[in-house]
Structures are given as structure tokens and as C-alpha cells.
N, C-alpha and C positions, 0 to 999 in steps of 0.2 A: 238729823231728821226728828221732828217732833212724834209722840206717838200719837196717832191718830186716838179720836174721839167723837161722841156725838154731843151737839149742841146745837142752839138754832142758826149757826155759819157751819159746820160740819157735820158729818151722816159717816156712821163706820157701821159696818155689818162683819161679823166671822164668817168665815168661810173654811172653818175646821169641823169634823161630822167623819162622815162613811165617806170615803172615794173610791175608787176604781183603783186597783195596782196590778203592774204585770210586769214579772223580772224575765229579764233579758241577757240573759248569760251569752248568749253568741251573738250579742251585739246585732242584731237582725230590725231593732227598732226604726233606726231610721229610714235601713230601704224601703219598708213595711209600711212606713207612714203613719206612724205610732202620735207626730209630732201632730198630729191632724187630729187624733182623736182615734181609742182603738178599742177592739172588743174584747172577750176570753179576759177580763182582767175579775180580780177577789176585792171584795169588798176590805179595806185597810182602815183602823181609824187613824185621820190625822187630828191634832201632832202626837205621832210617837213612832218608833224606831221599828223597823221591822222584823228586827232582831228578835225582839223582846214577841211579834206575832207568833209568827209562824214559827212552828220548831223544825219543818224542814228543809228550814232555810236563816237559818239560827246564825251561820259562819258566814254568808255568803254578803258580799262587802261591794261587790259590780254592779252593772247598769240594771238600772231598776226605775220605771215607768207607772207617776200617778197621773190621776185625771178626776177632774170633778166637771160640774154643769151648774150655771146658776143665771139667774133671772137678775135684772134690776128692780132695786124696789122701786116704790111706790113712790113718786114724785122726783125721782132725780130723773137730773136735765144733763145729757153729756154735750148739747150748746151752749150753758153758760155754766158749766163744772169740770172741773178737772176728777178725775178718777184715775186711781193709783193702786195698783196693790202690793201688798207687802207681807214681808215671808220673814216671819221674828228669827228663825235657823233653821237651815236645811242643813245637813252634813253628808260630803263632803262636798262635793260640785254639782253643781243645779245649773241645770239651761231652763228656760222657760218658753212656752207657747203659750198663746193667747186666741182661739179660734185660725188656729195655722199660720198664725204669724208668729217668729221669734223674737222675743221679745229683750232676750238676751243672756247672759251667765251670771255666776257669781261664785265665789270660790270662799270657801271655810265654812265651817260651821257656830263661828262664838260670836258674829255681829248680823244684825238685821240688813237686808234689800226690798227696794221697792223700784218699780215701773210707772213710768205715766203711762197707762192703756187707754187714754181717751178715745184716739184714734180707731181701733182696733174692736171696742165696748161696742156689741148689740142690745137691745132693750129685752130682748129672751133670746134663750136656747145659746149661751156662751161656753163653753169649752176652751179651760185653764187645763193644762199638761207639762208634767215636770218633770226633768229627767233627772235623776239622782246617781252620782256615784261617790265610793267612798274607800278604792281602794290604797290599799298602804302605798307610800312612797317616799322617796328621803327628803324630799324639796315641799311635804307638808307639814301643818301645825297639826297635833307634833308630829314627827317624822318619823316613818316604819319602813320597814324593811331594810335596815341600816345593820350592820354585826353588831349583838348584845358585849355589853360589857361583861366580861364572867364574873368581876368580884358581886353582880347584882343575882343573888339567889333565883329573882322570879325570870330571869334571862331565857334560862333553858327550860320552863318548866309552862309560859306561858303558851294561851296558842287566843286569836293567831299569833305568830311570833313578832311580839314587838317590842319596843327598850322600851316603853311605860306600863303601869300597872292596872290599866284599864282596861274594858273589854270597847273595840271605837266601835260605836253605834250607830248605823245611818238613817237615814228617814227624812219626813219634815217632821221637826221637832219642837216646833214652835206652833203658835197659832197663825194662819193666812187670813189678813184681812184685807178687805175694800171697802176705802173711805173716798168719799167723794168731798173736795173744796171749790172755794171759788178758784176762777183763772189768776185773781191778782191775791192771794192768802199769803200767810207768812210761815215760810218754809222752815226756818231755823231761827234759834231766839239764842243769845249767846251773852252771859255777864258777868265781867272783870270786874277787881275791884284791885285797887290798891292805896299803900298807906305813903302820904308825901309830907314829912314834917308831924306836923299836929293834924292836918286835914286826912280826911277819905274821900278816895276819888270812885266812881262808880262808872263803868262803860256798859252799854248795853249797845246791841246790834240785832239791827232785826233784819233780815234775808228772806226775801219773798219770791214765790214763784220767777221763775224766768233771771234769776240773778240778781236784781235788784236789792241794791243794801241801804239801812239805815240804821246811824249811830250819834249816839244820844251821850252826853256826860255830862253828870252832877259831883 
């Protein structure tokens, strides 16, 4: 994924600031209709870890619900633009809504995701909702809730209790943006190079929208 940018063929805006947050410890979100857009939630800034907010809720690692609202700017066209948003790192599990639509998941927190929302995009009053969880488990990077080694000192001494020496922070911790492109842009840009005898060889591959690849060598 290229990272977005503005230029006169792309339009990126941030969409990191104050949002809406509202934890949900008894899992009560979804009946609730949380995915929809909800209220009673604390002003959070994103990106950063909620950890690090709120001190009374400093340990607490479960489902946990943001939400923001935002307008299109001023000259994009979702008829002949593609519009995409993207989440630089959420940790741990993210579902996404987009005005009550789902929009989808994504799992870990050390690589970026993005959505086409063309489809889904109002010209005002849009409502982006994301569900966050980030509890220990042995089947994640890295893996908690696993028995500590004892030759490791900080074993029995950390908390929560996990076999690394970090405290796992969750949130969106990155910046969310939306950029809008053309329908036919180039999605990925990719170049090889290698050495054959006395010559250098160069690949480059260009992948655009919709699957579409080209590749090129000097």
C-alpha cells in the first residue's frame, strides 16, 4: 500500500483529533447498536493508547468502542474517486463501521489497513466506529497468557501477566486517514534489481487499482 498523500491526482485529510470512546466490558456493544453510532461515550484523543488516558482504566485490555464524524471536503467527487480509509495501527483487533455498514476486521497491531468506502461515503454527517480489543492470548503477536518461564525474573513480578517485558497498550495508535484517488491510480509500486554478469537489471511493477499490473525492465 502506498502511503497516501496530497497532490494535484491525490487529497489525504487526518482524521486523528477528539473522538467519542466507550468501553464495554460486558460486551453489551453490539446488541446495543453501538456499530451504528452511540452515545454516553468520553472524549479520547486518537492516536494513542487508552491506557496511557484514563487511570481508571489503566489495566483494562477488552472491548472498547470509538467513533468520530466527519464531512467530505470541499471538491471531492465519490463519482469519479475512489475513497479509502486507513488505520496506520490499531491494537489488538479492530472491526470497522462506516455509517452502519461493516466494513470489516483486521488483526495485530504493527502493520497498517485500509477499506475502499466509496460505496458507503456521504457528502456530510458520516460516522466511522471502531471496535477495539486487545486481550492477552497465546495464538497472538506476542503471545500472553502462556506459563512464564521462571528462569525469567520479570515472570512473576509483571502484571498483567505476560512472558514479555512490556506493558501491551491498546487503542488506535496510529494516525486514520482518508485519501481519495482516481478509479484507475496506482495502488502499489514495487522495484527489484539484480546483478547478471557485468549488467544490472532493474524491475519495476506498477499495480493499480482493481488488480491491474505493469512491469517494466531496464
Amino acid at each position: 500500500m502506498l502511503y497516501p498523500q496530497t497532490n494535484p491526482f491525490r487529497q489525504c485529510v487526518d482524521l486523528s483529533g477528539f473522538w467519542d470512546l466507550r468501553f464495554d466490558p460486558e460486551g453489551q456493544g453490539f446488541q446495543a447498536g453501538w456499530a451504528g453510532g452511540f452515545a454516553g461515550g468520553r472524549p479520547a484523543a486518537v492516536p494513542a493508547s487508552w491506557n496511557d488516558q484514563f487511570e481508571d482504566w489503566r489495566d483494562y485490555l477488552g472491548n472498547t468502542w470509538y467513533q468520530t464524524r466527519f464531512d467530505l471536503p470541499w471538491g471531492w467527487d465519490v463519482s469519479r474517486q475512489r475513497l479509502v480509509v486507513r488505520f496506520n495501527s490499531v491494537n489488538y483487533m479492530a472491526e470497522i463501521w462506516l455509517n452502519g455498514v461493516r466494513l470489516g476486521q483486521h488483526e495485530g497491531g504493527h502493520l497498517p489497513f485500509e477499506f475502499d468506502v466509496t460505496p458507503h461515503v456521504k457528502r456530510e454527517g458520516n460516522v466511522l466506529v471502531v471496535r477495539v480489543e486487545g486481550e492477552l492470548a497465546p495464538d497472538r503477536v506476542p503471545p500472553g497468557n502462556v506459563p512464564p518461564d521462571p528462569r525469567h525474573t520479570f515472570a512473576t513480578q509483571s502484571y498483567p501477566p505476560t512472558t514479555f517485558d512490556f506493558f501491551p497498550f491498546c487503542g488506535i495508535q496510529r494516525p486514520v486517514l482518508l485519501y481519495a484517488t482516481s478509479q484507475q491510480a496506482i495502488a502499489d509500486l514495487t522495484v527489484t534489481s539484480e546483478i547478471a554478469g557485468r549488467d544490472g537489471r532493474v524491475r519495476v511493477r506498477l499495480n493499480r487499482v482493481g488488480g491491474d499490473a505493469v512491469t517494466a525492465r531496464f
